[in-house]
N, C-alpha and C positions, 0 to 999 in steps of 0.2 A: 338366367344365372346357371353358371356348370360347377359344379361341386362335384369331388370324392372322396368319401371317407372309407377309411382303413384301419381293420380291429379285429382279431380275430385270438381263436386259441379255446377261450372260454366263453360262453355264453353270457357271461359277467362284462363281456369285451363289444357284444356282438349287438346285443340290443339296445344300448347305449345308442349306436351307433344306429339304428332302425329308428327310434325315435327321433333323434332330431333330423332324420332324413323323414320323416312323418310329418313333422313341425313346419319342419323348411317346403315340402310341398303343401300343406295347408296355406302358408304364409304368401307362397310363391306358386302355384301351380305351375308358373311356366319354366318352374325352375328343371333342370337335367341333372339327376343324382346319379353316380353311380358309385359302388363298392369297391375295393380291393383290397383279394382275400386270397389264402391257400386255398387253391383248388380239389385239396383233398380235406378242407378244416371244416369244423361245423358250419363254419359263417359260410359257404358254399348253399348249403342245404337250407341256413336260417333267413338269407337273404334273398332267394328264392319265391319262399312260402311269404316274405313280404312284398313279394312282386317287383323288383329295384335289379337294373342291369347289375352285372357281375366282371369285373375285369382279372382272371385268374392269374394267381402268379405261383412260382415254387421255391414256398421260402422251410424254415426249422429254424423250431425253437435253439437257444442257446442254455446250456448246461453252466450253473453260477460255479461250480467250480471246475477247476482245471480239465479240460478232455478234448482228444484229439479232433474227437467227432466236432467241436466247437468251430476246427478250421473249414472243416465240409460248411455248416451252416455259415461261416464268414462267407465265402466263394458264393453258395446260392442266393446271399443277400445281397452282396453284390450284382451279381446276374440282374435281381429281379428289380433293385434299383436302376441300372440302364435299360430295363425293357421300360420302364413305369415312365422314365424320363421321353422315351420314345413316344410311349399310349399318351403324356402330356401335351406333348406337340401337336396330335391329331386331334387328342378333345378338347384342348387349352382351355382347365380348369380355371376360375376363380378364385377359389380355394380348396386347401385339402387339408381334412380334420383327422385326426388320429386317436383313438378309443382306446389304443393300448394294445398289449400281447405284442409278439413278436414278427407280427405280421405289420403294425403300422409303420414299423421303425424305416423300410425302406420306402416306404408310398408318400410319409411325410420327409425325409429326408432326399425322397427326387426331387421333390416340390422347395425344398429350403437350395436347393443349387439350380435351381430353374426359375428362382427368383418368383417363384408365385405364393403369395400367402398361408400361413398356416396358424392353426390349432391344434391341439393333444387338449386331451379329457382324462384326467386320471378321477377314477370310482371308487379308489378306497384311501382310509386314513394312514396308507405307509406307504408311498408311491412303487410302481412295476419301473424293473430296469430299465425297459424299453420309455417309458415317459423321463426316468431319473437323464437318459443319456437324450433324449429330445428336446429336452427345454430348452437348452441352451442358445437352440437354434431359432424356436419357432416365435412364431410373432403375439400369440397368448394362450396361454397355459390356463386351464379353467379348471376348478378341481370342484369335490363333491363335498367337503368337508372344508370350516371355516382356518384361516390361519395358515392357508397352502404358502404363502413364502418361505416361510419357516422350510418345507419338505424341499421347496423350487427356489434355493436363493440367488441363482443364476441368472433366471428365467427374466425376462426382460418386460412382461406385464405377468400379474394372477391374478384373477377374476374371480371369485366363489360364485358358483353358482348351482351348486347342488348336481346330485344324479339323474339325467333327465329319465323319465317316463311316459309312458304312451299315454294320450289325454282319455283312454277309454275307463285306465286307474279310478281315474277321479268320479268320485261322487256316489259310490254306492250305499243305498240306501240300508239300513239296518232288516225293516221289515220285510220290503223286498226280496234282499240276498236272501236271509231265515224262508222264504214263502220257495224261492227259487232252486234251493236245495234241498226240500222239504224237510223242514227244521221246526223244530217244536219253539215259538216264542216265550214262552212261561221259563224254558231253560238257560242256562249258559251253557256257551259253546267255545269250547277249547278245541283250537284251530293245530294242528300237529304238523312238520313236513321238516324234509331234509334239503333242501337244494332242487336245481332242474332237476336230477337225476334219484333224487330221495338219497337216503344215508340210513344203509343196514344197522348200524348200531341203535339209532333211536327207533326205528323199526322194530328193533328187538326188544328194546325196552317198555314200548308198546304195548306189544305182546306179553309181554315177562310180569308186566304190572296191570292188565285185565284182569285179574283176581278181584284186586283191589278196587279199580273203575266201576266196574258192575254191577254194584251196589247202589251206587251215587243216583239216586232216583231223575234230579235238579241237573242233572248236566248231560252233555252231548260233544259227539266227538269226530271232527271232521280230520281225518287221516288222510294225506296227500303219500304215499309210500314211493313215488318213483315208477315206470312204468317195468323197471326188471326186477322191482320185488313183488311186483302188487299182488301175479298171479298165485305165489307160495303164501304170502299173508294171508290172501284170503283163503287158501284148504285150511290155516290154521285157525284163522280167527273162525270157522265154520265150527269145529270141532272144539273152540271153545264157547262162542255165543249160546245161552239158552233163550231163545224168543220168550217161555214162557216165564222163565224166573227174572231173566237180570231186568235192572233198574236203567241202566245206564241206557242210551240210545249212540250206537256208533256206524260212523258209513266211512269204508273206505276206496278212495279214487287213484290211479295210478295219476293221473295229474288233472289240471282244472283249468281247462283253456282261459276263461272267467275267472283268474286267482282276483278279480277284485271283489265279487260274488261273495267269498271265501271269509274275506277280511273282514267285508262289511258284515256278515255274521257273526264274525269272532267277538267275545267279550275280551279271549287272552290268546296269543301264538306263542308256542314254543317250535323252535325253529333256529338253523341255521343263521349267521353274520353275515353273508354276503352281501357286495354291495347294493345289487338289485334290490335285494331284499329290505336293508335297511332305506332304501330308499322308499320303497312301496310302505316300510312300516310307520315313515314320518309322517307320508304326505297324506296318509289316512289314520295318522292317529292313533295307530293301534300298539295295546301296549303288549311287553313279549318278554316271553323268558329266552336268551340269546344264549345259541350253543356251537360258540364258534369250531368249524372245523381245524382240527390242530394240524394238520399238515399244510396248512394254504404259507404260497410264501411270504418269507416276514413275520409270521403272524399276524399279518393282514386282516383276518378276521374277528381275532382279540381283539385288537385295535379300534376298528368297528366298534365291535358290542361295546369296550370300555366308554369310549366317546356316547355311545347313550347311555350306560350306568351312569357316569360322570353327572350327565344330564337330566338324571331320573325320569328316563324314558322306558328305560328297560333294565333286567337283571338278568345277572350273567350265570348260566353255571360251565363250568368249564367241562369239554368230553371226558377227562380222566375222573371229573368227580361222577358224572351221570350212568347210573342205575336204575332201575325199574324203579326202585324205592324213592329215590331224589324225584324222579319224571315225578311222580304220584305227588309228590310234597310240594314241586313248583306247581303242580296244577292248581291247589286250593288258592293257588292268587286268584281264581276266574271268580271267587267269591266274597272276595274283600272288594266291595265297591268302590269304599272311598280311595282305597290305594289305586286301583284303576280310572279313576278319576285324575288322581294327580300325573299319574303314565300318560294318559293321553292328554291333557294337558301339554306337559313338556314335550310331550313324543311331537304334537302340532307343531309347537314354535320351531323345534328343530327341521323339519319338512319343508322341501324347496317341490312342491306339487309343479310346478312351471317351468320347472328348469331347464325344457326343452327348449319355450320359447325363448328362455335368456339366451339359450346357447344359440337356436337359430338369427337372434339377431345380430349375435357379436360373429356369425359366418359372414352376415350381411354385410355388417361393417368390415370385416376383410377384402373382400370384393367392392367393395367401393374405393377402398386402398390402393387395388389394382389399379380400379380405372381411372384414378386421377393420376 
């Protein structure tokens, strides 16, 4: 089986799209996956480190309101939709998935005028332009959130089938993780992080509310800062830690190759909406204080966190309310049991842990669409 998927821009786009090419060679070993991506976007770099050919192309984003620059990126989408149509000829895919960003829009759209099957994955609760303008075309439309016709009522099949995730997510042990990050089990452990890249504001408030933390004998604190703050957090957090007085036990990581390590430790996350993210935080359960970033478009990430407030899965506080002082006050959920009880309760039902193989099978069944 030859498949290529295309998804690029954000990292929100990128792994998606890693998984169920993960899925689909577990499934298929003899399957032939390859990518296509901006040759100069992250997915260059992300899909690499997961070992998966790479077919570059030179595409740009599109700007939602009016700009000149918008007719430049029309022309190189163009472009890069006749070379893709070409690269089909030579690899004659099966199918080809699309992850979203402004990269899938021409890879799935060679594929819908060359007559070869398609998919789009959209990842979050307010669909990206680039899936809003591809439905129409492609042959099923699979989203991560339940009630996608309602966003795709165009779209000619939608499937729900959740965010997929890498199968390595699943199953981390409580005691385990706590023993593997050397974590005090007698404590609770409030899980902290902003996004791939961490997010200076919560970062600060971190910092701004250690006062307060330090005390807390019963708790611990696993800080994921991002890899371009971590160095400055830690000269500060140095000059603030006293080994011999405070209560608190805190370690900070610029990231966690193991974020499922992470989780399975956490009693509570506060952290960032993304879709990744709320995906990881269903399929394991964990219940969060959700701090959608305000600039994502749409409010994409609102949307997110609302659908598990909705759900009482999670609670939201929005960036313009968050302070040192608020961080400090969502923390004390890590010590209401019973409320976390009922979080990770609903936070399970909501979790599509699988969703990789759904998706790897509904590729299957495009390619078998082919060949008859």
């Amino acid at each position: 089986m030859r498949v290529v998927i295309a998804g690029g821009g954000t990292a929100g786009h990128i792994y998606p799209g890693i998984s169920i090419a993960d899925e689909l060679s577990l499934e298929m070993p003899e399957a032939d996956i390859i990518f296509a991506g901006n040759k100069e976007g992250l997915e260059a770099e992300l899909v690499a480190e997961a070992g998966y050919a790479f077919e570059p192309i030179d595409v740009k984003g599109f700007k939602r309101s009016f700009s000149l620059a918008n007719f430049g990126a029309l022309i190189k989408a163009g472009a890069a939709t006749q070379h893709l149509r070409h690269f089909y000829k030579k690899f004659k895919p099966e199918a080809v998935v699309g992850t979203g960003g402004y990269v899938s829009a021409p890879a799935v759209f060679a594929a819908y005028t060359s007559k070869i099957p398609t998919l789009i994955h959209e990842q979050n609760a307010y669909p990206g332009l680039a899936n809003k303008i591809l439905a129409r075309f492609v042959d099923t439309v699979a989203t991560s959130f339940p009630n996608g016709e309602e966003s795709f009522p165009k779209a000619k099949r939608v499937v729900f089938t959740g965010n997929p995730i890498r199968r390595k997510m699943i199953g981390a042990v409580k005691e385990v993780a706590l023993e593997n990050l050397n974590l005090d089990k007698d404590k609770k452990t409030l899980l902290i992080f902003g996004g791939s890249q961490g997010a200076k504001k919560i970062n600060d408030c971190v910092i701004e509310a250690y006062e307060k933390f330090k005390s807390i004998g019963d708790l611990q604190i696993i800080h994921i800062t991002g890899k371009e703050h971590f160095t400055e957090i830690c000269k500060t957090m140095r000059r603030l830690i006293d080994l011999k007085e405070d209560k608190l036990r805190y370690q900070a990581h610029p990231y966690i190759s193991s974020i499922n390590q992470a989780y399975g430790a956490a009693d509570l996350c506060i952290c960032r909406a993304g879709a990744t993210t709320i995906a990881e935080l269903t399929a394991l359960g964990v219940p969060a204080f959700l701090i959608p970033y305000p600039y994502a478009t749409g409010q994409h990430q609102e949307k997110n966190a609302r659908f598990l407030e909705n759900h009482g899965a999670a609670k939201v506080l929005l960036d313009e309310e968050l302070t040192a002082a608020s961080l400090f006050e969502s923390a004390k959920l890590a010590f209401d049991s019973k409320a976390l009880i009922e979080m990770k309760n609903h936070s399970q039902k909501l979790g599509k842990p699988f969703a990789a193989n759904d998706l790897a099978k509904l590729i299957s069944g495009l390619s078998h669409k082919l060949r008859i």
